[in-house]
Every structure is written in C-alpha cells, then in structure tokens.
Biopython code that builds the backbone (N, CA, C, O; Angstrom):
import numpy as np
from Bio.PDB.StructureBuilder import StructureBuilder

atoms = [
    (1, "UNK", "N", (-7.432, -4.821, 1.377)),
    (1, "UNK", "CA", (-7.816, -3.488, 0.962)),
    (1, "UNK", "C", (-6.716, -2.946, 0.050)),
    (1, "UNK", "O", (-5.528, -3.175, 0.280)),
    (2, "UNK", "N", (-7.207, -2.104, -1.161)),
    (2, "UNK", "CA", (-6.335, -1.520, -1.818)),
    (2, "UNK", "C", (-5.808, 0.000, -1.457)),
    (2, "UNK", "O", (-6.526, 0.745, -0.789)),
    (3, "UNK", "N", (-4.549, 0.407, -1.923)),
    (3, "UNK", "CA", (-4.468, 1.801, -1.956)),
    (3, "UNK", "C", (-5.261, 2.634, -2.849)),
    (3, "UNK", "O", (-5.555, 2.103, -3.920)),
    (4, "UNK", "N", (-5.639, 3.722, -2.663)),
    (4, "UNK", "CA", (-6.777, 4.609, -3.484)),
    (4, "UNK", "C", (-6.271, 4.566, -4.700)),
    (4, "UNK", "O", (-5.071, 4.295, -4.696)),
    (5, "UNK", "N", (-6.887, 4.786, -6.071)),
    (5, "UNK", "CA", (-6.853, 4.887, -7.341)),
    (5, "UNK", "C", (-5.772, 5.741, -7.528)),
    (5, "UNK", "O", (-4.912, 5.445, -8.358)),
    (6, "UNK", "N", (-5.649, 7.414, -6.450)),
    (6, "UNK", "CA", (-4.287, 8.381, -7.004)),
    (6, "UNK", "C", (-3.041, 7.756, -6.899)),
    (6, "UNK", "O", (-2.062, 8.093, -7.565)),
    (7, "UNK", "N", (-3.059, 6.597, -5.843)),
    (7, "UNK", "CA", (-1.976, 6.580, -5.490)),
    (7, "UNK", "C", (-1.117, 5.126, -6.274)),
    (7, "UNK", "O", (-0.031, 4.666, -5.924)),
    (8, "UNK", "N", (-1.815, 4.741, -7.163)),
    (8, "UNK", "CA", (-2.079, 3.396, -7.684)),
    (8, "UNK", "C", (-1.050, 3.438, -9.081)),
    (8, "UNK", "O", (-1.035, 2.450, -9.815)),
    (9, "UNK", "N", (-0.101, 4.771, -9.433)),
    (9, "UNK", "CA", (0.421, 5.227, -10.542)),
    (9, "UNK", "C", (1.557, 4.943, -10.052)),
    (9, "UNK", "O", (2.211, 4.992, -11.094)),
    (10, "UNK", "N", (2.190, 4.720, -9.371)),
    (10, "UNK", "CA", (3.282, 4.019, -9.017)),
    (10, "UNK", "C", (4.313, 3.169, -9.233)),
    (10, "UNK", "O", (3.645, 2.962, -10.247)),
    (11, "UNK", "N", (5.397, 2.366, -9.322)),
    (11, "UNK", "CA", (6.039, 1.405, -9.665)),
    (11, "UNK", "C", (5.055, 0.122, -8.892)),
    (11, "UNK", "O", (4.126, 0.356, -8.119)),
    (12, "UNK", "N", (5.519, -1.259, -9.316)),
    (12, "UNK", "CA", (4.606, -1.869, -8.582)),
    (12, "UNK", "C", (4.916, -2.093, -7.888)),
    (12, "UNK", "O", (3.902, -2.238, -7.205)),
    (13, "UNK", "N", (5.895, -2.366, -7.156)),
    (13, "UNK", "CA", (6.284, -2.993, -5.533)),
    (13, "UNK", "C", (5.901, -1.492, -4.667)),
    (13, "UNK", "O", (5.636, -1.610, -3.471)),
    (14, "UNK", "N", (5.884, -0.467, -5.129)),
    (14, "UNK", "CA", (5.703, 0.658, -4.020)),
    (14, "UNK", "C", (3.792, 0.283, -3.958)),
    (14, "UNK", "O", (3.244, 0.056, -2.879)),
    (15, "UNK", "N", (3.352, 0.284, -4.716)),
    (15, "UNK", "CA", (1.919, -0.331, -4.999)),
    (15, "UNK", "C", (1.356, -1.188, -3.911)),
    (15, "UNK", "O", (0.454, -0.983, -3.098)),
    (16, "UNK", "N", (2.372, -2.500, -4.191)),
    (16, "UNK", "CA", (2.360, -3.654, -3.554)),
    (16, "UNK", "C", (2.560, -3.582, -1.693)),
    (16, "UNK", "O", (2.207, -4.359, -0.805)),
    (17, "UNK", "N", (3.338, -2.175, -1.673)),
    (17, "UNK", "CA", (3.356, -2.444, 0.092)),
    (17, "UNK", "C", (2.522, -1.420, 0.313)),
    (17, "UNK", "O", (2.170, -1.306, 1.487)),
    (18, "UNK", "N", (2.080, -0.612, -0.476)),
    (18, "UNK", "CA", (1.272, 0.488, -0.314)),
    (18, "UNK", "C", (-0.159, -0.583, 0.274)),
    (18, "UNK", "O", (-0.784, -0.419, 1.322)),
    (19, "UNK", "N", (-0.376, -1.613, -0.725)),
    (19, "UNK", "CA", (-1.591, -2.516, -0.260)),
    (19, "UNK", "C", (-1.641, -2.904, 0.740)),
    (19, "UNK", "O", (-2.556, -2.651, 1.523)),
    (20, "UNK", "N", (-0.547, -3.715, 1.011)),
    (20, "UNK", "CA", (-0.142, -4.696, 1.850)),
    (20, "UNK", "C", (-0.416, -3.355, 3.286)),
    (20, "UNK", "O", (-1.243, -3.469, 4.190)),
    (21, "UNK", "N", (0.173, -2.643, 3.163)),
    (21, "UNK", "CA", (-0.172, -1.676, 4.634)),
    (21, "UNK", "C", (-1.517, -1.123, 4.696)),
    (21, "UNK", "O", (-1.870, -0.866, 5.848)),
    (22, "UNK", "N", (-2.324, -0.880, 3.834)),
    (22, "UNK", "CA", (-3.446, -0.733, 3.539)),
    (22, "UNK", "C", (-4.452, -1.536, 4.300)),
    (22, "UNK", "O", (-5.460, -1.170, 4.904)),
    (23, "UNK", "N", (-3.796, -3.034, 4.077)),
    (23, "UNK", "CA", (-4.693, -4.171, 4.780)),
    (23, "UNK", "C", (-4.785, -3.861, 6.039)),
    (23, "UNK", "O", (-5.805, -3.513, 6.634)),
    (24, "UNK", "N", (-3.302, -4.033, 6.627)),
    (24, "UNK", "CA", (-3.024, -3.701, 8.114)),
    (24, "UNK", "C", (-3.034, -2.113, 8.562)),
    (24, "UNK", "O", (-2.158, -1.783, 9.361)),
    (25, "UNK", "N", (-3.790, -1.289, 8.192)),
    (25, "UNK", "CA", (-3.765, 0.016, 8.584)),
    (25, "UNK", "C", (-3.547, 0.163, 10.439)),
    (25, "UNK", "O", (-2.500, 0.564, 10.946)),
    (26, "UNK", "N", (-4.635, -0.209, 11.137)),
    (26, "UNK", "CA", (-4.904, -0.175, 12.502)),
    (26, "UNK", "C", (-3.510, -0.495, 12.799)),
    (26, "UNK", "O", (-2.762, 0.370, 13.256)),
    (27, "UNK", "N", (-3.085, -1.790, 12.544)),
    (27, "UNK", "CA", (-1.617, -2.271, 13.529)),
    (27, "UNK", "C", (-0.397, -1.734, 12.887)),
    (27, "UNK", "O", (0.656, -1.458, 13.460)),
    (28, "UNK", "N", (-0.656, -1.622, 11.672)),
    (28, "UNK", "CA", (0.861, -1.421, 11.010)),
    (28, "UNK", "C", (1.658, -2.530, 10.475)),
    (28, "UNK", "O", (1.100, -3.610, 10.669)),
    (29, "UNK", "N", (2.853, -2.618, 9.827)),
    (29, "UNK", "CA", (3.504, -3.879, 10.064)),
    (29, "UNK", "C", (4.945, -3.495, 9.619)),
    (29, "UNK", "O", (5.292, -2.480, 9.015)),
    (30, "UNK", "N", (5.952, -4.874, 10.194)),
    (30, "UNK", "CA", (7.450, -4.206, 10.065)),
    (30, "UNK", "C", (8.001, -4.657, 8.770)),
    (30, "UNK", "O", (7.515, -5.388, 7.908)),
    (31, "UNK", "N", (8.955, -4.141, 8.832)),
    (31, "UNK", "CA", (10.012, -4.621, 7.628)),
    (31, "UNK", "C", (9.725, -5.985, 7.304)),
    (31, "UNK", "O", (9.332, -6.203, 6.159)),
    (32, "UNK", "N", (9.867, -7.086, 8.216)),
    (32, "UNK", "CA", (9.577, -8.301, 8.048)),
    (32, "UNK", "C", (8.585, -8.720, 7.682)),
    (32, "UNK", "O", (8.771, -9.730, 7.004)),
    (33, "UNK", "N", (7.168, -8.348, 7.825)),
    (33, "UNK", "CA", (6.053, -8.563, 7.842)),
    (33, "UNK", "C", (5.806, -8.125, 6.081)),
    (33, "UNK", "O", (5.093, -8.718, 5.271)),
    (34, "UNK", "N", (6.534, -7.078, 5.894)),
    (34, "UNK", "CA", (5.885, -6.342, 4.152)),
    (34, "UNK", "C", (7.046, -7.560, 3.580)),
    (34, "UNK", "O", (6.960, -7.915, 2.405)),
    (35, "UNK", "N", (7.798, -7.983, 4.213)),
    (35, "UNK", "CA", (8.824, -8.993, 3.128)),
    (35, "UNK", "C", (7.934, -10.038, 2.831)),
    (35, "UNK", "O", (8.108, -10.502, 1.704)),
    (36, "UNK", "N", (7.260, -10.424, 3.324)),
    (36, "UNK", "CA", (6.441, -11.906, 3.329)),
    (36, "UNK", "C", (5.132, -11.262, 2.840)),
    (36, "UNK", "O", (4.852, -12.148, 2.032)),
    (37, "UNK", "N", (4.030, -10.305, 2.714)),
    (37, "UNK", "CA", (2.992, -10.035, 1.578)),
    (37, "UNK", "C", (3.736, -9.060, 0.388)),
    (37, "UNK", "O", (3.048, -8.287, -0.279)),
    (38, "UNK", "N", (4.897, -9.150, 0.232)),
    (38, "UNK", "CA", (5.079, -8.465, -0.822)),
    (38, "UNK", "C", (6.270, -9.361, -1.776)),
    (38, "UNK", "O", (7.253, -9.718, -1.126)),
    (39, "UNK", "N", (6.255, -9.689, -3.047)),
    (39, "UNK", "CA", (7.034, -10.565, -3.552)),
    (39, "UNK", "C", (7.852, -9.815, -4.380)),
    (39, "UNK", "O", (7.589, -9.619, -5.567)),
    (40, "UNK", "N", (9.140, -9.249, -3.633)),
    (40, "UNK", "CA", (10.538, -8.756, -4.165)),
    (40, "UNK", "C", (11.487, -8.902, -3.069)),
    (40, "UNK", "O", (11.241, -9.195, -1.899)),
    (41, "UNK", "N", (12.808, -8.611, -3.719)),
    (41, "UNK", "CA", (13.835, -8.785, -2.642)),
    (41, "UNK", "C", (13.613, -7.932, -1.820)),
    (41, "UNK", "O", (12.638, -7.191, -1.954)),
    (42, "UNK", "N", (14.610, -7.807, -0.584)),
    (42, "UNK", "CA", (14.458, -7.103, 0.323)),
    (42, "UNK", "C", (15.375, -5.493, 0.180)),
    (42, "UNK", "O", (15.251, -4.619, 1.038)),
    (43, "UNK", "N", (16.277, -5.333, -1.057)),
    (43, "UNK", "CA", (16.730, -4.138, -1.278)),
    (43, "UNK", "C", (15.426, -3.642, -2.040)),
    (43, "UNK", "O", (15.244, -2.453, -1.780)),
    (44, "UNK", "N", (14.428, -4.173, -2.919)),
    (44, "UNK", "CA", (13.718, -3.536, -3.891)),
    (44, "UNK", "C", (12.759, -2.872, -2.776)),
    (44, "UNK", "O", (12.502, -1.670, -2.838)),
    (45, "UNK", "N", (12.257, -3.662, -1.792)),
    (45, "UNK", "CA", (11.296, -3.233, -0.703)),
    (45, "UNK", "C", (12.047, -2.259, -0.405)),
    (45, "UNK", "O", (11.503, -1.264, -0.884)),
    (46, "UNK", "N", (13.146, -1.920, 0.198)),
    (46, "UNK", "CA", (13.753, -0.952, 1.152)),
    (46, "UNK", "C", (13.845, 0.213, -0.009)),
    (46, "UNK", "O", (13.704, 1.228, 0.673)),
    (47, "UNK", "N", (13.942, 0.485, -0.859)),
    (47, "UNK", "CA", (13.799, 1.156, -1.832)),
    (47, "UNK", "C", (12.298, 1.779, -2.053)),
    (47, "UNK", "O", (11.932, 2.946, -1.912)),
    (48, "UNK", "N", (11.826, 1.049, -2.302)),
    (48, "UNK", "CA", (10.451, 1.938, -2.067)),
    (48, "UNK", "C", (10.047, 1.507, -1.168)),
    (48, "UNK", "O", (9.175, 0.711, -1.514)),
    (49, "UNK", "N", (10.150, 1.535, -0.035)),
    (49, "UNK", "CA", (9.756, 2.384, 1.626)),
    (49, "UNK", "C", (10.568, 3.964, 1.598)),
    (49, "UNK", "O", (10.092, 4.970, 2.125)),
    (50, "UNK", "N", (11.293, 3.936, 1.193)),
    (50, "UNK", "CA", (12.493, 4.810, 1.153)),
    (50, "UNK", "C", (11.102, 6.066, 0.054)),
    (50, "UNK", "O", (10.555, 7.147, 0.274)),
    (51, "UNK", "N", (11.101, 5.326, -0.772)),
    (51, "UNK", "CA", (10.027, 6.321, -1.824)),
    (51, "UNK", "C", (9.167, 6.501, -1.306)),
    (51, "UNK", "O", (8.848, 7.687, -1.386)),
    (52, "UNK", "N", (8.554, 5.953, -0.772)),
    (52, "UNK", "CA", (7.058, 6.282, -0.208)),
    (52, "UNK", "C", (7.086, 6.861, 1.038)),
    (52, "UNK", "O", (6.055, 7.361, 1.488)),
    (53, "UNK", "N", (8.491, 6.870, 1.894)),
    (53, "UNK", "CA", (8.292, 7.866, 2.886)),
    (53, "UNK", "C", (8.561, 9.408, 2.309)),
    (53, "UNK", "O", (8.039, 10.440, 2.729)),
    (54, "UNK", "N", (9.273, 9.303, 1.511)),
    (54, "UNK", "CA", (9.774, 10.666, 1.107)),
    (54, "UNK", "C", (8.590, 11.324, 0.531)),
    (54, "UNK", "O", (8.287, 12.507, 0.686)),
    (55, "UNK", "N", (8.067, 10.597, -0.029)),
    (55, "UNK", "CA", (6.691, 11.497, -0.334)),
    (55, "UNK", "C", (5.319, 11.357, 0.418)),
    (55, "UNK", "O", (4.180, 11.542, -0.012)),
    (56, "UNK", "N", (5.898, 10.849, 2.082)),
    (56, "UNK", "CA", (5.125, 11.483, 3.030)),
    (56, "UNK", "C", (3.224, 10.327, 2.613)),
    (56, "UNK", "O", (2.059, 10.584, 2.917)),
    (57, "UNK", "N", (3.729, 9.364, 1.986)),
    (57, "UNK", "CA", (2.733, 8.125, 2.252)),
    (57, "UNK", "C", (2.734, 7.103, 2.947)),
    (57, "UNK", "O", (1.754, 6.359, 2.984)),
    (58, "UNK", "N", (3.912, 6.864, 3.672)),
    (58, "UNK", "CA", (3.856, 6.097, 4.982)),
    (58, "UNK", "C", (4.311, 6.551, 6.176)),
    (58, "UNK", "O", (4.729, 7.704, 6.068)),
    (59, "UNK", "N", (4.412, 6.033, 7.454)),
    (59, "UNK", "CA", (5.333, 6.888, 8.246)),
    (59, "UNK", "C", (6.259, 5.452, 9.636)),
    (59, "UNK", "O", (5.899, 4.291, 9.829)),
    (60, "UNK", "N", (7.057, 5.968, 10.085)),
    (60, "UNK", "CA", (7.203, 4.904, 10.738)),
    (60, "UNK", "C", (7.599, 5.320, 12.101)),
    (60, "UNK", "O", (8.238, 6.310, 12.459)),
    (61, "UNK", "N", (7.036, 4.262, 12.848)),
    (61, "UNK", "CA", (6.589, 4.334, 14.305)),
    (61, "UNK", "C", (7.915, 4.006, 14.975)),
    (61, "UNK", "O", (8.855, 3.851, 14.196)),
    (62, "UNK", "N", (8.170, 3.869, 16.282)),
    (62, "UNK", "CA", (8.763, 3.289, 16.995)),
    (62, "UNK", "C", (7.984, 2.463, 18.044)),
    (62, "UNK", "O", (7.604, 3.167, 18.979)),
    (63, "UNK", "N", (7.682, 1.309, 18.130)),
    (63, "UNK", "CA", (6.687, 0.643, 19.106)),
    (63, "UNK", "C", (7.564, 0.052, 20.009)),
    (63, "UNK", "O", (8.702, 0.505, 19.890)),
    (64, "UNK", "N", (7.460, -0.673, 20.745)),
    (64, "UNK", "CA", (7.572, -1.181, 22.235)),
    (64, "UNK", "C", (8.964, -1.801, 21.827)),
    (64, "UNK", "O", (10.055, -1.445, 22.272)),
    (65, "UNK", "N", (8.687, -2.961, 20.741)),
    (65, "UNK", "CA", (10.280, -3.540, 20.468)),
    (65, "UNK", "C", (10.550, -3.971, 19.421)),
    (65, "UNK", "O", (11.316, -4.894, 19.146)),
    (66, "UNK", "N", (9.669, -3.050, 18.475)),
    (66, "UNK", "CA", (10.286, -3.026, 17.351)),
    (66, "UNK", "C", (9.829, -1.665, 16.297)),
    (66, "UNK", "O", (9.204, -0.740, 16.816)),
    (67, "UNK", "N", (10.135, -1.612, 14.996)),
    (67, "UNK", "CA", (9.752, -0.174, 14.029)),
    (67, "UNK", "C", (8.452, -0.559, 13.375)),
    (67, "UNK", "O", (8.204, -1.638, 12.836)),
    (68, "UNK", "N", (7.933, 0.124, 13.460)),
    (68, "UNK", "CA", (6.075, -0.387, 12.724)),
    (68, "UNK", "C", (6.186, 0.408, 11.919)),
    (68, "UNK", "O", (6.718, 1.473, 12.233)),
    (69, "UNK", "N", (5.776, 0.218, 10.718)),
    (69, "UNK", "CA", (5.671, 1.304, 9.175)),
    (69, "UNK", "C", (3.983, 1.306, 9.540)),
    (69, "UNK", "O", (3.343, 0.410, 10.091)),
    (70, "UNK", "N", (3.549, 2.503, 9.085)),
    (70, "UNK", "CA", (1.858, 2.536, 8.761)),
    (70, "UNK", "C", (1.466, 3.600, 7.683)),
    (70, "UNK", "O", (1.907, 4.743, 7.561)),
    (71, "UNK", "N", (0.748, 3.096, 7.105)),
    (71, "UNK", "CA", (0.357, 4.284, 5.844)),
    (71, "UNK", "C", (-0.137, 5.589, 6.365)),
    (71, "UNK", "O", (-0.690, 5.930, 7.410)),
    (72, "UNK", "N", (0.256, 6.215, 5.264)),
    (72, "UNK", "CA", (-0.852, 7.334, 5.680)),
    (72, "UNK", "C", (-2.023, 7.387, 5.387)),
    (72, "UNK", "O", (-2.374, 6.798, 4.365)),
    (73, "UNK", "N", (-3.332, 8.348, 6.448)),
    (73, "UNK", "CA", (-4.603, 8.201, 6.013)),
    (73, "UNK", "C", (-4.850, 8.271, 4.914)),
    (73, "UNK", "O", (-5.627, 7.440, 4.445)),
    (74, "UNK", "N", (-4.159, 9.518, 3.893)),
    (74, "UNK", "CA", (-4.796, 9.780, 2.736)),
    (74, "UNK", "C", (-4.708, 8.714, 1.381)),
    (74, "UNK", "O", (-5.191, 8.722, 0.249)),
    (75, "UNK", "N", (-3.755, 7.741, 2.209)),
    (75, "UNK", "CA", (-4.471, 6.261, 1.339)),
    (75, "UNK", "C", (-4.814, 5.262, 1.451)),
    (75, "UNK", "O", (-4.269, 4.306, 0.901)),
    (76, "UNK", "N", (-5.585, 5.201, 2.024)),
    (76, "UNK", "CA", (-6.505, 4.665, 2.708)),
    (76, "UNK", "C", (-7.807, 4.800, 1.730)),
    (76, "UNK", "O", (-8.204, 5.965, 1.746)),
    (77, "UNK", "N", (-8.640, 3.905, 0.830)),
    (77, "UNK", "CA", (-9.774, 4.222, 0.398)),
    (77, "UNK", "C", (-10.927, 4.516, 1.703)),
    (77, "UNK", "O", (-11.046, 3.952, 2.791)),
    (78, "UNK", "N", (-11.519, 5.384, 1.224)),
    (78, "UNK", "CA", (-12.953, 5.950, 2.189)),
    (78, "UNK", "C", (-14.067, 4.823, 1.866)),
    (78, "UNK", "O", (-14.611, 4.693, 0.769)),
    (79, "UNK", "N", (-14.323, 3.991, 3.068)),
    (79, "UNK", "CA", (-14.917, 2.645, 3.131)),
    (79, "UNK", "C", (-16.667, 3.175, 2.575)),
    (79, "UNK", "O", (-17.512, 2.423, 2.089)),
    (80, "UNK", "N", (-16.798, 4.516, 2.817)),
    (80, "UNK", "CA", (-17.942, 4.995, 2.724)),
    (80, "UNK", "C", (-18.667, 5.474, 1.349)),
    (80, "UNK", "O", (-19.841, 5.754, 1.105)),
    (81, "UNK", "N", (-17.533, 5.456, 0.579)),
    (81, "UNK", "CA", (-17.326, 6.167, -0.564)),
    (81, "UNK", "C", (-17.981, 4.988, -1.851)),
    (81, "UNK", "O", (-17.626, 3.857, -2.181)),
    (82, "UNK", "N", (-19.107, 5.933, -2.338)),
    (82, "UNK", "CA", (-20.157, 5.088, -3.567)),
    (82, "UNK", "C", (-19.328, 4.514, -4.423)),
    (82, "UNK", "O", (-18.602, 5.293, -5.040)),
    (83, "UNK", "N", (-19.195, 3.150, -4.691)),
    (83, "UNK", "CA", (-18.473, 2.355, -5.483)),
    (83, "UNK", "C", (-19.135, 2.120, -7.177)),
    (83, "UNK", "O", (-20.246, 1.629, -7.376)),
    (84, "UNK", "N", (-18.458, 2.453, -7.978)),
    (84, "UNK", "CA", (-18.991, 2.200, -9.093)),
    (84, "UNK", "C", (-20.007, 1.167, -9.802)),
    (84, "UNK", "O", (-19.448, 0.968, -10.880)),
    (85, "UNK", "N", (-21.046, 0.492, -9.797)),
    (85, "UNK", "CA", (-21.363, -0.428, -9.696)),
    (85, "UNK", "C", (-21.308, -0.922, -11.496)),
    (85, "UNK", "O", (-21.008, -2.013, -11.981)),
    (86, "UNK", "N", (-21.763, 0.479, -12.229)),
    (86, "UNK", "CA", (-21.858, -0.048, -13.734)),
    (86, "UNK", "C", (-20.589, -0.246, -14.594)),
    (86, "UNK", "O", (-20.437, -0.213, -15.815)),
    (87, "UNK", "N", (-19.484, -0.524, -13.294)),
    (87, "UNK", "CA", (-18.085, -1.278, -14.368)),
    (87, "UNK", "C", (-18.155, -2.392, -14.911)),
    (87, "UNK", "O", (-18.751, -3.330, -14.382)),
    (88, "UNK", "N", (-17.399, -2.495, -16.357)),
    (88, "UNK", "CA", (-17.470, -3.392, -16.308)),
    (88, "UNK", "C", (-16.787, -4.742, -16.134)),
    (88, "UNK", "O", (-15.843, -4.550, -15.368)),
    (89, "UNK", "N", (-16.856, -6.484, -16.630)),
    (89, "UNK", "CA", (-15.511, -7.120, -15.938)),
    (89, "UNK", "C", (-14.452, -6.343, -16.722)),
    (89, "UNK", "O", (-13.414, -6.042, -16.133)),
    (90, "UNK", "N", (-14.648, -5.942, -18.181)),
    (90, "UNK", "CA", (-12.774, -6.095, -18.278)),
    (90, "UNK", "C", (-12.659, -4.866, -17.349)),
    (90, "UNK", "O", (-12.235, -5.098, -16.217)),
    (91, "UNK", "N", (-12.987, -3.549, -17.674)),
    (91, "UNK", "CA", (-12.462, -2.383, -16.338)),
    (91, "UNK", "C", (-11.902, -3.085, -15.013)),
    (91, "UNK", "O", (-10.707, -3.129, -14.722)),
    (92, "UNK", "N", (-12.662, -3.479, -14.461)),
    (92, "UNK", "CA", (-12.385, -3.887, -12.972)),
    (92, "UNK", "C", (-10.614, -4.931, -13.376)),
    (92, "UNK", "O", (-9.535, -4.794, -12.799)),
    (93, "UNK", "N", (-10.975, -5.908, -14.560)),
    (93, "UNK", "CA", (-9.385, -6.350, -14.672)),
    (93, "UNK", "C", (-8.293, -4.909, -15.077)),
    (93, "UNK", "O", (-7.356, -4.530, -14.374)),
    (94, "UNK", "N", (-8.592, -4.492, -15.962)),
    (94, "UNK", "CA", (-8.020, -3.684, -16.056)),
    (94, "UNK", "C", (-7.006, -2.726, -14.779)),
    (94, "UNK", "O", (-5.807, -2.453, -14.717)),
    (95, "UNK", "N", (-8.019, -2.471, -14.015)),
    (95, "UNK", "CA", (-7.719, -1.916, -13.306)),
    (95, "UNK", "C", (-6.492, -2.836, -12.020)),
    (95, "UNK", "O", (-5.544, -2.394, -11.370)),
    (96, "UNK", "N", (-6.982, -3.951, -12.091)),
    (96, "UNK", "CA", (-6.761, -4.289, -11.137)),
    (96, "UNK", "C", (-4.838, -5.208, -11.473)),
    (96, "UNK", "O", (-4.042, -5.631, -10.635)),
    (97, "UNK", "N", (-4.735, -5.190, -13.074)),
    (97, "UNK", "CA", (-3.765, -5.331, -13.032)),
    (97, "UNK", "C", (-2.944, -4.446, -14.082)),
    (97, "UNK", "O", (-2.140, -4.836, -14.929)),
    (98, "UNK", "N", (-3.475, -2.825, -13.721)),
    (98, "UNK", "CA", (-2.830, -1.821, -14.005)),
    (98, "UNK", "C", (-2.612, -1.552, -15.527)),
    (98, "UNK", "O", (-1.693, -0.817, -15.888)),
    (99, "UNK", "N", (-3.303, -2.038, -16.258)),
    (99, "UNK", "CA", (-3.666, -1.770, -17.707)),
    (99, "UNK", "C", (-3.986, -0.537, -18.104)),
    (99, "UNK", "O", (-4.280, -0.324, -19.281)),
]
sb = StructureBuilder()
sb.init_structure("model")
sb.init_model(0)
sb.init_chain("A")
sb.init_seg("    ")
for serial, (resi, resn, name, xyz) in enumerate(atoms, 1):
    if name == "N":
        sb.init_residue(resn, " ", resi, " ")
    sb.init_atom(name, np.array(xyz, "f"), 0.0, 1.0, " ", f" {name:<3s}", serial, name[0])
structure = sb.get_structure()
C-alpha cells in the first residue's frame, strides 16, 4: 500500500518508509524492520523518522520488547475511496515514480 497522494511530496526515503509503514499499518514495524524495506543507510532512515515524526505522520509505540513506529491514520489511503480508472499508463508511471 502506498502513502496518500498529499503526502507523496516528500524527499524519497521519507516516502519510502512512509510506504513501507503503510503496508504494515495494523502491526507497525521497528527500526529494523523499515531498514530492510527501505534502501538507505541507517542515519538517512533515522533522519526522516525524525521528519516525519515532527510533523506528526508517524508515531511511536512502546510494545512489550521492543519500539514499534506506526503511521498515522491520515496516511493511510481510504481503501473505499473511487479510484481513477480513466488514467492513463504514462500518468500512473508518472506518478508512481514521482515525475
């Protein structure tokens, strides 16, 4: 699953874990877990977690025995929500690799 279109203006690694938590909304996932679906070092990640909490798009848990990051709802695409159907391919590339 992707992060919503507003939130998609971003640098790309904030993008990239924005997704990546997106997928895992229900469980969450840790530091370790966004290192391995997200392909940057581990200061560039900690850097934008750092960004994306500050502006109140992720939040992080304390679980049983370890820190769970989880997005926030409001990016979260609405599964319900009428999908464009008359795009076309290049749009959808476009979009999809931020053109």
């Amino acid at each position: 699953m992707r992060a919503r279109r507003e939130f998609r203006d971003r640098p790309d690694v904030e993008v990239a874990v924005l997704d990546a938590l997106a997928d895992r909304a229900d469980e969450g996932m840790t530091v370790f877990e966004i290192r391995a679906a997200v392909e940057a070092d581990i200061d560039t990640i900690e850097d934008a977690l750092a960004a994306l909490k500050s502006d109140d798009l992720i939040r992080v848990e304390n679980g049983d025995d370890r820190v769970v990051i989880r997005v926030a709802d409001r990016v979260i695409p609405d599964p319900d929500a009428e999908t464009n159907t008359n795009r076309s391919f290049v749009d959808t590339l476009r979009e999809r690799f931020g053109l």
